[in-house]
MARZAMAR-144569 format. One record per residue (C-alpha): residue in three letters; chain; y, z, x. Coordinates in nm, 2 decimals, padded with zeros to 4 digits, always signed. Layout:
REM MARZAMAR-144569
['ALA' 'A' [Y Z X]] ...
REM end
This chain:
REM MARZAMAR-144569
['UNK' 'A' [+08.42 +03.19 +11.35]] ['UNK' 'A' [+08.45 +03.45 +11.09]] ['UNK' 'A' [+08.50 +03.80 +11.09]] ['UNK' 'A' [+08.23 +03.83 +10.87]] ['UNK' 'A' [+07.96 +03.65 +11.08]] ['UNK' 'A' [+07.67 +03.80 +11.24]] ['UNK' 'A' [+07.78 +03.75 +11.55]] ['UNK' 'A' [+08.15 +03.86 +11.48]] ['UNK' 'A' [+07.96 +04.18 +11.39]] ['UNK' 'A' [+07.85 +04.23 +11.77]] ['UNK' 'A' [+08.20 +04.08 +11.92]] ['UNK' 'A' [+08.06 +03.73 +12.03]] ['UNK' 'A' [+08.31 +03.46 +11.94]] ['UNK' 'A' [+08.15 +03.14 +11.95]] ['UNK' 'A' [+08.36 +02.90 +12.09]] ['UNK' 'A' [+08.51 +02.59 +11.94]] ['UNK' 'A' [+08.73 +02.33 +12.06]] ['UNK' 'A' [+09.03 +02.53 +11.93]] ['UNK' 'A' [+08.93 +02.92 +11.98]] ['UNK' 'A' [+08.81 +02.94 +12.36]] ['UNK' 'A' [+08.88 +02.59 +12.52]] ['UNK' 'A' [+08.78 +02.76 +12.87]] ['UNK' 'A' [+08.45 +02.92 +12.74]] ['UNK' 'A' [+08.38 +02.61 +12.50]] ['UNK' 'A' [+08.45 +02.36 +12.81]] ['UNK' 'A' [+08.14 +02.53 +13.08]] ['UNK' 'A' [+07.93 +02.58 +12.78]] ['UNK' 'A' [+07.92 +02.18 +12.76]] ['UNK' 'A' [+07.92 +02.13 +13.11]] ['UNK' 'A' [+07.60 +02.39 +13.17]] ['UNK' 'A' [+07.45 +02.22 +12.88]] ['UNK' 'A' [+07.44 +01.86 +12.99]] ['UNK' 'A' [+07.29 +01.96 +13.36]] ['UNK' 'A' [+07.02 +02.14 +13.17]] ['UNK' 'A' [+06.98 +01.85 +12.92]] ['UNK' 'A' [+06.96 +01.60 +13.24]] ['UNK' 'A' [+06.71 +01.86 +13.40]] ['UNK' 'A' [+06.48 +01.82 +13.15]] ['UNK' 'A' [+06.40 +02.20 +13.10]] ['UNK' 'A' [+06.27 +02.27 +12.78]] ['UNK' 'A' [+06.25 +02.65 +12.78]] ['UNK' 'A' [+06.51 +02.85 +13.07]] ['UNK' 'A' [+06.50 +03.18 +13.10]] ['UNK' 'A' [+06.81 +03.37 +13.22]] ['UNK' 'A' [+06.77 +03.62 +13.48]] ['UNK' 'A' [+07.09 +03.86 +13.53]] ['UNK' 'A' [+07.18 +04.00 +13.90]] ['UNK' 'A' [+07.24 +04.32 +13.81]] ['UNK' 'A' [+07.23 +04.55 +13.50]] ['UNK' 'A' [+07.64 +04.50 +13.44]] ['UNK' 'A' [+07.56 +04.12 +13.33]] ['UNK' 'A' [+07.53 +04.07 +12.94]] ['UNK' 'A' [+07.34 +03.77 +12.89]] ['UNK' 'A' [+07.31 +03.71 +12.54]] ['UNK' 'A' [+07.66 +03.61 +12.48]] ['UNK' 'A' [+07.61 +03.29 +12.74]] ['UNK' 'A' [+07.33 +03.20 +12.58]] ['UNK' 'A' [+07.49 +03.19 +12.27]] ['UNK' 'A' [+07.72 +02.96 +12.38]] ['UNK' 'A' [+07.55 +02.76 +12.60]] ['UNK' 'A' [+07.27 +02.71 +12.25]] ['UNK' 'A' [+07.54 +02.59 +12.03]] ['UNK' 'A' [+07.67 +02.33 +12.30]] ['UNK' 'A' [+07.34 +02.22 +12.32]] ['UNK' 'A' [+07.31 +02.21 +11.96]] ['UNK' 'A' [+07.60 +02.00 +11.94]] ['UNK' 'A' [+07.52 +01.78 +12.25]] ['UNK' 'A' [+07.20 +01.66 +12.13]] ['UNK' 'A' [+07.15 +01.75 +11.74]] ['UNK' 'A' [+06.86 +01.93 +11.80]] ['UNK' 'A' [+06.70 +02.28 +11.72]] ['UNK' 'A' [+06.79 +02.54 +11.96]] ['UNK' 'A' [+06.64 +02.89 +12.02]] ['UNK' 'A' [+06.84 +03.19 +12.20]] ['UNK' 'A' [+06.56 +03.45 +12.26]] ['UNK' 'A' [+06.70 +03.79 +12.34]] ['UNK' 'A' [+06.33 +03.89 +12.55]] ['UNK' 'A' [+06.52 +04.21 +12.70]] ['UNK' 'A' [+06.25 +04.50 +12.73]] ['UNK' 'A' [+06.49 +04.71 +12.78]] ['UNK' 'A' [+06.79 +04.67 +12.51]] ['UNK' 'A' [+06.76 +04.36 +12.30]] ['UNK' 'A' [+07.12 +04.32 +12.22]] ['UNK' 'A' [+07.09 +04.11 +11.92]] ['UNK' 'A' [+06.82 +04.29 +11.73]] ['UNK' 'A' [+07.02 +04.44 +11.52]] ['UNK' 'A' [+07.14 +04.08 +11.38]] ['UNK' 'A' [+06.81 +04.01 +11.27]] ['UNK' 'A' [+06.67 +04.32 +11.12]] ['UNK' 'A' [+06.35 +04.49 +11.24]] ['UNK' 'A' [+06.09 +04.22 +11.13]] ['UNK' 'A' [+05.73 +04.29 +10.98]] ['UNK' 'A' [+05.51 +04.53 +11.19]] ['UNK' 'A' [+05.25 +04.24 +11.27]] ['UNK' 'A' [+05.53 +03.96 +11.42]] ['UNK' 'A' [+05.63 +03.98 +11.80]] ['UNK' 'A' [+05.98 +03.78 +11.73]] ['UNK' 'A' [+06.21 +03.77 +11.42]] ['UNK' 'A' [+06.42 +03.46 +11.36]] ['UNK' 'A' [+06.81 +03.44 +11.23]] ['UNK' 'A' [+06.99 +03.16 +11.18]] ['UNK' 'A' [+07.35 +03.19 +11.40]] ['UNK' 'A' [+07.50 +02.84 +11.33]] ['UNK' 'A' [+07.38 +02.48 +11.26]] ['UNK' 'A' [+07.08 +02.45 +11.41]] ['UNK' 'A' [+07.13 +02.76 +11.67]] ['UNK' 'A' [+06.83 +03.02 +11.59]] ['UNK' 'A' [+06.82 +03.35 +11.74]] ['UNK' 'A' [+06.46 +03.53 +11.76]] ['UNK' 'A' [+06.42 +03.87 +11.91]] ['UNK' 'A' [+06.09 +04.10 +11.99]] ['UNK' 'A' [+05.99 +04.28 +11.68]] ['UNK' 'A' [+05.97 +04.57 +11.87]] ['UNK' 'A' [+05.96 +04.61 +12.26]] ['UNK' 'A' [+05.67 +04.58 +12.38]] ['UNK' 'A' [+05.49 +04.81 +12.66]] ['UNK' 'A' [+05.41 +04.65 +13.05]] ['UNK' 'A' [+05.13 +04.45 +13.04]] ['UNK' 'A' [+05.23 +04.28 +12.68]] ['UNK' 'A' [+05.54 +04.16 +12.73]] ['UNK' 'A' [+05.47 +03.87 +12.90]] ['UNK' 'A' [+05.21 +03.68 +12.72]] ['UNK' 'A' [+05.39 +03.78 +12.40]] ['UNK' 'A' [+05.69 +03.55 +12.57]] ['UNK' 'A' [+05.44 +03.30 +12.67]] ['UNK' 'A' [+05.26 +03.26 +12.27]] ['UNK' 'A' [+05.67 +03.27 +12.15]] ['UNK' 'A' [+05.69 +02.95 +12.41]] ['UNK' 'A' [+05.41 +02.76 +12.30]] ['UNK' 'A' [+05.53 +02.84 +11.95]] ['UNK' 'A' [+05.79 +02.75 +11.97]] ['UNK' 'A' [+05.74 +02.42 +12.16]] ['UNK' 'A' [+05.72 +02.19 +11.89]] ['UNK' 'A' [+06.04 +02.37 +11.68]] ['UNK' 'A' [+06.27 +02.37 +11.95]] ['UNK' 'A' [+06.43 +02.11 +12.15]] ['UNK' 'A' [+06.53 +02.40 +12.39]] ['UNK' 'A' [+06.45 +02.76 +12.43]] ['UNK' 'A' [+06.72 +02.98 +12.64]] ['UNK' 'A' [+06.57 +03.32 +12.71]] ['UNK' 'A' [+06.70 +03.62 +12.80]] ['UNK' 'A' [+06.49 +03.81 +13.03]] ['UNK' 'A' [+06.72 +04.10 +13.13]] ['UNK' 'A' [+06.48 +04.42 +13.18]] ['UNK' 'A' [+06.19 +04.23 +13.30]] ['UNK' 'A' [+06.29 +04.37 +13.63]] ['UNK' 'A' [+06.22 +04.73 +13.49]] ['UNK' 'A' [+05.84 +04.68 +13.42]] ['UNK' 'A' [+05.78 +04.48 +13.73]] ['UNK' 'A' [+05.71 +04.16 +13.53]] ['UNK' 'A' [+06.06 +03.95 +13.67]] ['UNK' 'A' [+05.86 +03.72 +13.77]] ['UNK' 'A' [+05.59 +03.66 +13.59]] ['UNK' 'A' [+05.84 +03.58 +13.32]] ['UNK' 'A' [+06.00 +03.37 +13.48]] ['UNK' 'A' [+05.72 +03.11 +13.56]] ['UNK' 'A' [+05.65 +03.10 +13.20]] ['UNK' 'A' [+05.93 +02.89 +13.17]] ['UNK' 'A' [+06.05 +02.55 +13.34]] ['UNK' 'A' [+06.36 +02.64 +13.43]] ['UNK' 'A' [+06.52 +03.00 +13.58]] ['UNK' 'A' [+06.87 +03.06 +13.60]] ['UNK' 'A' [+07.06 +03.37 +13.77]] ['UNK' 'A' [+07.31 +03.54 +13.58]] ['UNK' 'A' [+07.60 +03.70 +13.84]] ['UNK' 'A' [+07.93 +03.83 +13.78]] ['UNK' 'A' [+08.22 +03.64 +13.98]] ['UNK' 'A' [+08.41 +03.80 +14.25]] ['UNK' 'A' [+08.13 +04.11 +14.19]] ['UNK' 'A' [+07.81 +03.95 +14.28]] ['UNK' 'A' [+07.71 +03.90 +14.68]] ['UNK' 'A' [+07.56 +03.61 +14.82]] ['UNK' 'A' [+07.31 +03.82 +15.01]] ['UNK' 'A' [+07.20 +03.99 +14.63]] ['UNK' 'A' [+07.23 +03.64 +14.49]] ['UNK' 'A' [+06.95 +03.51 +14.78]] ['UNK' 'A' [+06.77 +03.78 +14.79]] ['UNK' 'A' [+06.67 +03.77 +14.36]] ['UNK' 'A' [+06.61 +03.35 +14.38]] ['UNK' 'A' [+06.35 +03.42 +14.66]] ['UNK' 'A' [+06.14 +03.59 +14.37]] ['UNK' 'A' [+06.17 +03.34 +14.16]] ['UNK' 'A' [+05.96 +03.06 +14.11]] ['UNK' 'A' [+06.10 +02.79 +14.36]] ['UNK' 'A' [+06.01 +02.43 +14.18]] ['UNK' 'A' [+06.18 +02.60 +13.82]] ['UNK' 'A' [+06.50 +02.72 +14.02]] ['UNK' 'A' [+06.80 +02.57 +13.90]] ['UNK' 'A' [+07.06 +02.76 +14.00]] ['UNK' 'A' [+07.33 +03.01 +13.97]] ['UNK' 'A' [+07.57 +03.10 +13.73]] ['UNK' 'A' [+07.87 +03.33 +13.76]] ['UNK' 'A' [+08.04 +03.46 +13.48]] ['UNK' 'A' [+08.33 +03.73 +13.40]] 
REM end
């Protein structure tokens, strides 16, 4: 990727066969289990407020990009600090998420501005149906959810949750203890990254 690329601007390198084998090779591997799930949109859930998960979905959209050809949509949802606002500009007054293009057929939207409690939610949920017929998949990032009490709420707006740990930092009684809020038939797993 370029320096001159959006997401160069923020430090995300988006993998390719040559640049990050190791990153490029799990990004394929996660997205072919969530291709043979089925899950349409998956929202992201990270253990603990250490875990940046924008940058996985990134990488985990463009391998599902380039897995099945189809439209992907990385929504930074995070209440709390949407990361990659700042690639896609502040947005008009009356939308709730602004679209950028990343790569190919990778889009990125982000809230418009953050919303208070009690919004944020069924804003995700119109972006959802939305977005149902654009996107083959939606990968959300719902990092500050936590903060406003509305964890899982969001999460069973989507078909699929997935927790985001760091390795050798997270604990398995942390780890168990976060899935048991989440919605048990849209549970897929864990993921540990770092």
């Amino acid at each position: 990727m370029s320096d001159d690329s959006p997401l160069a601007t923020l430090g995300i390198d988006l993998a390719t066969d040559a640049s990050l084998p190791d990153v490029r090779t799990e990004a394929i591997r996660i997205a072919r289990r969530l291709q043979v799930v089925g899950a349409k949109s998956i929202g992201f859930v990270p253990t603990d407020r250490e875990v940046a998960v924008p940058p996985v979905l990134v990488q985990i959209g463009a391998a599902l990009c380039d897995l099945t050809g189809a439209t992907v949509a990385v929504v930074d949802a995070n209440v709390r600090y949407p990361g990659l606002r700042t690639l896609v500009g502040r947005g008009e007054s009356d939308q709730v998420f602004s679209t950028r293009w990343l790569a190919g057929s990778l889009a990125l939207l982000t809230p418009a501005r953050v919303e208070r409690a009690g919004e944020v939610v069924p804003a995700l949920a119109r972006l959802l149906l939305d977005g149902a017929e654009l996107f083959a998949h939606i990968l959300c990032d719902l990092t500050g959810f936590e903060l406003i009490g509305e964890h899982a709420s969001a999460a069973a707006c989507m078909d699929g949750v997935v927790l985001v740990g760091r390795a050798h930092k997270s604990r398995e009684a942390e780890l168990l203890a976060l899935s048991r809020l989440m919605p048990r038939d849209r549970f897929l797993g864990v993921l540990l990254v770092g």
